[in-house]
ZAMARGU-4260 file (C-alpha; in steps of 0.2 Angstrom, whole numbers, plus 5000, padded with zeros to 4 digits):
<rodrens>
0) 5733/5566/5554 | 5725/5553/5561 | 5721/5549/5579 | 5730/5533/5577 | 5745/5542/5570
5) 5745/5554/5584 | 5744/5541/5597 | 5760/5532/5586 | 5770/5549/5582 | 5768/5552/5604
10) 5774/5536/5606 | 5788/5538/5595 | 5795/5553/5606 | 5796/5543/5620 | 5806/5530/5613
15) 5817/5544/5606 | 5817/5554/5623 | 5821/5538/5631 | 5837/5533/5619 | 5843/5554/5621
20) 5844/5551/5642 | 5853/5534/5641 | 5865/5541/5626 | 5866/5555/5639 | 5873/5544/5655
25) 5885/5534/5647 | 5899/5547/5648 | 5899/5546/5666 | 5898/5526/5665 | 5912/5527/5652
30) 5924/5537/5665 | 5919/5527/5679 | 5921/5510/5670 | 5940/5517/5667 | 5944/5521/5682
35) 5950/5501/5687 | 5950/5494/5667 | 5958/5496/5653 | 5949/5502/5636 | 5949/5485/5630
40) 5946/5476/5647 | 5931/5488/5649 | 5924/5483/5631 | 5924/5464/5636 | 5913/5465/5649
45) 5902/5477/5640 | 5898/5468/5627 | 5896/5452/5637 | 5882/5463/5643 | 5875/5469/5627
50) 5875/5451/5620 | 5862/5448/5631 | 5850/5461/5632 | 5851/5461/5611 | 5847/5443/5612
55) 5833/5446/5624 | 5826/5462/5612 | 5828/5449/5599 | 5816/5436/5608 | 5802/5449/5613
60) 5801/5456/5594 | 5800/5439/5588 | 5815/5440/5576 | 5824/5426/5579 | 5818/5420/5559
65) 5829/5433/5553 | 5845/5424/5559 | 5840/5409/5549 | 5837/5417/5534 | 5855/5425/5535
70) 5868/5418/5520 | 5885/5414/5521 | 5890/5429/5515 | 5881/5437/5529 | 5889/5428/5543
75) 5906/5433/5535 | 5900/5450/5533 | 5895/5451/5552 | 5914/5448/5556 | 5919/5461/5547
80) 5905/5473/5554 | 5910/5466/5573 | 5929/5470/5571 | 5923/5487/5567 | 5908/5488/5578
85) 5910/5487/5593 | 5929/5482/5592 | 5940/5496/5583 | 5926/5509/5587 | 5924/5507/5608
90) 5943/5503/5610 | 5947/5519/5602 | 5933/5528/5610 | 5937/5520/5627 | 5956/5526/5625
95) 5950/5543/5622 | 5941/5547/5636 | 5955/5538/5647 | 5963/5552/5643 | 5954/5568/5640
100) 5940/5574/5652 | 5921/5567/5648 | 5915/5585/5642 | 5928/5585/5631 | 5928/5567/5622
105) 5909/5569/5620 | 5909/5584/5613 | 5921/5579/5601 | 5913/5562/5597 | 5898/5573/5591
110) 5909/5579/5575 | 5904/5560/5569 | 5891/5566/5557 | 5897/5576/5548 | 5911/5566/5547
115) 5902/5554/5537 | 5892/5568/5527 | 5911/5571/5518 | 5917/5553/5519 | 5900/5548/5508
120) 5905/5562/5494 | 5919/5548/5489 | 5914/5531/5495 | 5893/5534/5491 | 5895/5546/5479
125) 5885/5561/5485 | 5889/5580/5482 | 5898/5591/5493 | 5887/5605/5494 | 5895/5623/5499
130) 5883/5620/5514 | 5893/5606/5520 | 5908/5614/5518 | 5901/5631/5529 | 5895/5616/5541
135) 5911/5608/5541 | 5922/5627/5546 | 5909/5629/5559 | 5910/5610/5567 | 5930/5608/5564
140) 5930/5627/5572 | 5921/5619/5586 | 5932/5606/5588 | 5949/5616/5588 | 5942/5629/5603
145) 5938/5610/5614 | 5955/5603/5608 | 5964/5620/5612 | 5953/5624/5629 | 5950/5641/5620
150) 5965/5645/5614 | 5961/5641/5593 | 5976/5653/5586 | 5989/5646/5597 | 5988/5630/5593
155) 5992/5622/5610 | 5983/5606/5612 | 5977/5601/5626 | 5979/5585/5626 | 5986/5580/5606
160) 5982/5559/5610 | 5966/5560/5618 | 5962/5573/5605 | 5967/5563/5590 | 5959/5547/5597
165) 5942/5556/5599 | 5942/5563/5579 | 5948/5545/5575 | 5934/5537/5584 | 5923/5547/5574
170) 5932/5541/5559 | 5927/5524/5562 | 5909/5525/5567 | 5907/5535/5551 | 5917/5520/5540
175) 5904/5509/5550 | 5890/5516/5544 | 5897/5521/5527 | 5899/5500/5526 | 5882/5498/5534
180) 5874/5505/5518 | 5874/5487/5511 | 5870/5478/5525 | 5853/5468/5522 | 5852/5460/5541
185) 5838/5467/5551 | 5845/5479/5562 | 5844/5473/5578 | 5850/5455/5574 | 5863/5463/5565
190) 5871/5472/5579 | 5868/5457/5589 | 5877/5446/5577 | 5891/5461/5578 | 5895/5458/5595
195) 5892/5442/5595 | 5906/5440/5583 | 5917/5453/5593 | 5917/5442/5607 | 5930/5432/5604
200) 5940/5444/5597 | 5940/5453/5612 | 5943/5438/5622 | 5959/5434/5614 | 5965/5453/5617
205) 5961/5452/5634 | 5970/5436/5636 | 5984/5440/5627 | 5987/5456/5638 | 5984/5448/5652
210) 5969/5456/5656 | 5956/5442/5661 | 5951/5446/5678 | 5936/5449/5687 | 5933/5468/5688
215) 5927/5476/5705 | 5909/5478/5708 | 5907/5494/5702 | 5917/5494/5688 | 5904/5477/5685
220) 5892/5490/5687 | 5897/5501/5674 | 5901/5489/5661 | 5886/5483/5664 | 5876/5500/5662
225) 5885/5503/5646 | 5882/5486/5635 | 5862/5486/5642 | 5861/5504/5639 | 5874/5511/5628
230) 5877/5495/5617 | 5857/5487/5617 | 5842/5498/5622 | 5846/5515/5614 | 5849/5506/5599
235) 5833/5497/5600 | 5823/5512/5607 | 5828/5524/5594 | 5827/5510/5579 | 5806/5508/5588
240) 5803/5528/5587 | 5809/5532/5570 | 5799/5516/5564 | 5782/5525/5573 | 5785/5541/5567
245) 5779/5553/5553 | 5789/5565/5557 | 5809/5560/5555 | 5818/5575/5557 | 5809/5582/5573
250) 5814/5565/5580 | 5830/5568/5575 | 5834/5582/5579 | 5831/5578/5598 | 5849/5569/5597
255) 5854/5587/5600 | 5852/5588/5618 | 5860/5573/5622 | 5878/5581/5623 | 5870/5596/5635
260) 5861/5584/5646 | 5878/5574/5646 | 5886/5590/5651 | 5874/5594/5666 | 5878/5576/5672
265) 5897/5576/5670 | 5895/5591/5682 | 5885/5585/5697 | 5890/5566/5695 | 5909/5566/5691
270) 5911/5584/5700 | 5920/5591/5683 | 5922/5608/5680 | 5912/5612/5662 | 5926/5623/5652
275) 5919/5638/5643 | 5929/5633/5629 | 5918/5616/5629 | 5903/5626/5629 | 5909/5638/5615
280) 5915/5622/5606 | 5900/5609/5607 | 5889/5626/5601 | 5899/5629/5586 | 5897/5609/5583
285) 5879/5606/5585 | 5878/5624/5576 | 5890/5616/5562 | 5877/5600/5561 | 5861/5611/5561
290) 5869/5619/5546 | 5873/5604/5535 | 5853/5599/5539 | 5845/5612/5535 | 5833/5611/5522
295) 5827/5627/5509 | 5809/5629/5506 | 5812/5624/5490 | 5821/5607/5495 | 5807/5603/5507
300) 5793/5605/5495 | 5801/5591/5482 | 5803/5578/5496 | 5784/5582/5501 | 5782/5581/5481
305) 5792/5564/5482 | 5784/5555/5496 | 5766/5560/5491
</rodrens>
């Protein structure tokens, strides 16, 4: 490897680093944000927020060009992708950690991926390996000891709404990305264009419920957090590292301490008790999405055969 690759792969890990800590605050935003507004409320200002900071990444990269090279059928597309995301998806998500504790939501949101490793077996036509099917018992078994607080064979929910709303949530960002597969835009102008699009949208919810008020200053401040952090840089900051580096999955994989970070934080910042049954639960999860990733000897050597 070469000392300019070395310098570009380090480089890399700290834009991934970066993007894993602010994906690992925005629980604690997320719960603050809720404590005054509603889901929806909370979503407006947010992405008021994000608008900005993407237009601004949009400005220092120089890609303003790519926004007049969309076609019509791209600026129809981009409502379509807005109303999804961030519309359906943070509303939802928002709504499920109004109701569950913050270790809970966000060790249930983790289940996304392998969410859309099933949805693609009928939408993008891949094969369901007996792999995924081990990973998807492990990850769901996860899921079922959070949702009962530890109590799997009882069945007795915790909470049965928040619980729902957190797998739909996944649901939806899987469908996102499942839709996202033919999207042409450059990344970062898209998402742009997303919220951009889900602005008046959301607008009209808000009015229509009544909702359109100036927020106190520190759920300001955590609206605020989220559409920079959540909704713009992570974005922006992971898109940069897995553009510098050679090595993909190592940077990938990093995405996996997110949720125990998050989980350190939830305790000394929002003073939550941290369940065993969350810690049992998020294990069999991220356990659940190391299996359906991991690669055989023989599987790695015909992707080194293919990209050399």
């Amino acid at each position: 490897m070469s000392n300019s690759q070395q310098a570009q792969d380090k480089r890399a890990y700290i834009f991934a680093l970066t993007a894993v800590l602010m994906w690992s605050t925005v629980a604690i935003a997320f719960k603050v944000g809720l404590r005054e507004l509603a889901p929806v409320q909370l979503l407006l200002w947010a992405a008021m927020f994000s608008i900005m900071t993407l237009m601004l990444t949009v400005t220092v990269q120089k890609k303003w060009f790519h926004v007049r090279m969309l076609t019509a059928a791209q600026w129809r597309a981009s409502v379509l992708y807005g109303a999804l995301n961030p519309v359906l998806y943070y509303v939802v998500l928002f709504a499920a950690y109004d109701l569950l504790p913050a270790q809970e939501a966000q060790a249930l949101n983790y289940s996304w991926a392998l969410t859309l490793a099933f949805l693609s077996v009928p939408f993008l036509g891949q094969k369901l390996r007996a792999q995924d099917l081990l990973a998807g018992c492990v990850c769901y078994g996860g899921v079922l000891v959070i949702a009962t607080r530890g109590n799997p064979l009882g069945l007795e929910f915790s909470h049965l709404p928040g619980v729902g709303l957190a797998l739909f949530s996944t649901l939806i960002w899987a469908g996102y990305w499942i839709v996202n597969t033919k999207d042409q835009r450059e990344p970062v102008v898209g998402l742009m264009l997303n919220f951009i699009m889900a602005l008046p949208i959301l607008l009209f919810i808000n009015s229509y419920q009544g909702l359109l008020l100036l927020p106190s200053y520190q759920s300001l401040a955590a609206a605020a957090y989220i559409g920079i952090f959540e909704m713009g840089l992570a974005f922006a900051c992971w898109l940069t590292a897995m553009r510098l580096t050679s090595q993909t999955a190592k940077i990938s994989n990093l995405i996996f301490l997110s949720p125990f970070i998050s989980l350190i934080l939830i305790y000394f910042l929002l003073g939550e008790e941290i369940y065993p049954s969350t810690l049992v639960g998020l294990g069999f999860i991220i356990s659940g999405l190391l299996i359906q990733q991991y690669k055989t000897a023989a599987q790695k050597a015909a992707l080194k055969a293919l990209s050399s």
